[in-house]
N, C-alpha and C positions, 0 to 999 in steps of 0.2 A: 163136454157138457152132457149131462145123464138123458136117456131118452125121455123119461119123464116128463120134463120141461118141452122135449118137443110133441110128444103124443098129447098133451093138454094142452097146448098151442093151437096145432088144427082143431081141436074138439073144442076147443072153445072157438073158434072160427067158424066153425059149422053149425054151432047153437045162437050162437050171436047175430053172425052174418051169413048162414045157409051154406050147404055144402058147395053152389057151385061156387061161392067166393075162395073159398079153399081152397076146391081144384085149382083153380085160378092163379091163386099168386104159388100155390105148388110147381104149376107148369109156368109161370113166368120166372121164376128163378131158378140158377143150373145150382143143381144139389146134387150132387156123389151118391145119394139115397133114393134119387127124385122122389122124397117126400116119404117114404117107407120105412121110418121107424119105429125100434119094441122100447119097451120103457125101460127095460134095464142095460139098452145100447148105451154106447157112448159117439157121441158127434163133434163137429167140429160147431162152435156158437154163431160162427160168421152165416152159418146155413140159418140160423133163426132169426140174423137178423136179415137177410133176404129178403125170407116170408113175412118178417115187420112192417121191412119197408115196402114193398108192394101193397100190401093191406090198406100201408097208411095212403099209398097215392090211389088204389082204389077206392078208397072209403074216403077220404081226403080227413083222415084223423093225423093231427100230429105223432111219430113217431112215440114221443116221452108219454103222450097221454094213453096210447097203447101199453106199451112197454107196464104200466103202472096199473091202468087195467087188468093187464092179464097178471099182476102179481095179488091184485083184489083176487082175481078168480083163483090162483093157484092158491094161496092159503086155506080156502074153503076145501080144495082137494085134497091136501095135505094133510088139514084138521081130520076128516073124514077116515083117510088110508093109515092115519098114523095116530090113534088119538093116545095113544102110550106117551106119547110127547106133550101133552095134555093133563097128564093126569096129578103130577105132583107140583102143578104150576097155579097160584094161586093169584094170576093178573099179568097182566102187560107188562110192566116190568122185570118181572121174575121169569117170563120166556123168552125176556128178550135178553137179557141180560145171562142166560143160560143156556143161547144157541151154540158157542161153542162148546162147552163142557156137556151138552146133554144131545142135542139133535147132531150136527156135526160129528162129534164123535162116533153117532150111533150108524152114520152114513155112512163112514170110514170103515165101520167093520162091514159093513155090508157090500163096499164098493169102494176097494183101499185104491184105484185110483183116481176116484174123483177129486175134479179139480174145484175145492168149495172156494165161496169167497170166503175173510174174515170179519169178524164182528169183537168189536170189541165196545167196551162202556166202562162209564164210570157215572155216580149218583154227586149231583150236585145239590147236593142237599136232600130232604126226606121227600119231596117233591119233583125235582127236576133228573132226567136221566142224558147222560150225552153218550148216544150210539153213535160209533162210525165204522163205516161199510166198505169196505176194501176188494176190489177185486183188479184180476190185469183185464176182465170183461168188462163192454159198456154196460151195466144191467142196472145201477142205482138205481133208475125209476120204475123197476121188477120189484126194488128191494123195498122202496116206496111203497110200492102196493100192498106187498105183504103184511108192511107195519099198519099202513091203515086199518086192512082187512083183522088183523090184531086187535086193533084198540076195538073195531067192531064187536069183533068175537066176544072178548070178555065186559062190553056193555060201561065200560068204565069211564069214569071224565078226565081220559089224557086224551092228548092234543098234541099234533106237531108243532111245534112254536118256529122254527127254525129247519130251513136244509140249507148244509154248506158243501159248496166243492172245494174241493182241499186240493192245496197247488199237486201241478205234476199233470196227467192225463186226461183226467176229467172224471175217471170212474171209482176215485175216492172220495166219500159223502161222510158230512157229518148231519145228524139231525139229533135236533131238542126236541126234548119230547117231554110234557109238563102237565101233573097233573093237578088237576083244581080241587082246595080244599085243604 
């Protein structure tokens, strides 16, 4: 997993819930890094969720409702660092519907081994989009977050109608996503 995701982990930890919460579930979980990561490192995922799940039994937040959180916050940073990805997307369906062929891709040359998840969709009509989110990580409700933080972004009246887990692991999702009008 790219440092990124972990460098915006603690720093959203430290804005949210103060540095010394940070330190904190830092030093309660044994990390190969203890906690010292650059954003263009590459990690192992299990380290993030460590520092999830400490958070969650200190803060006494549900893991999922974390995990979905920090994908609200992570879109905001991403919008920000990368808004090329941004630029010839005219709504929520058409960024989401074009994270492999245009984000993905563009990750890929930048970082040919990162390990992305996949996104795939289809339109069920001129209204209804069906995303689903595939990784061998637990992170759906990351991925969660980011779509929210999406439909935020562009101000638009879609809705998630629907999240499904799709047999097998658990960390394959599907979600409707529908917009009104």
């Amino acid at each position: 997993m790219k440092g990124i995701i972990f460098v915006q982990f603690i720093k959203m930890v430290e804005e949210q819930f103060g540095l010394e919460t940070a330190e904190r579930i830092v030093e309660q979980s044994e990390l190969s890094t203890k906690g010292a990561y650059t954003s263009v490192g590459a990690y192992d995922h299990t380290e993030l969720l460590q520092l999830v799940s400490h958070l969650s039994k200190q803060e006494n937040i549900p893991v999922p409702d974390l995990l979905r959180s920090f994908g609200n916050y992570m879109f905001k940073i991403l919008a920000d660092a990368y808004p090329v990805f941004l630029e010839n997307v005219d709504g929520v369906f058409s960024l989401l519907a074009n994270v492999e062929s245009i984000i993905h891709m563009e990750v890929r040359k930048l970082y040919p081994d990162a390990a992305l998840p996949g996104f795939s969709h289809r339109f069920v009509g001129k209204n209804r989009m069906e995303l689903t989110y595939s990784s061998p990580r637990p992170f759906s409700e990351f991925a969660h977050g980011l779509i929210e933080d999406c439909i935020e972004h562009f101000s638009e009246p879609v809705s998630i109608e629907s999240v499904e887990n799709l047999p097998g692991d658990g960390n394959d999702v599907r979600f409707m996503l529908v917009r009104e009008g």
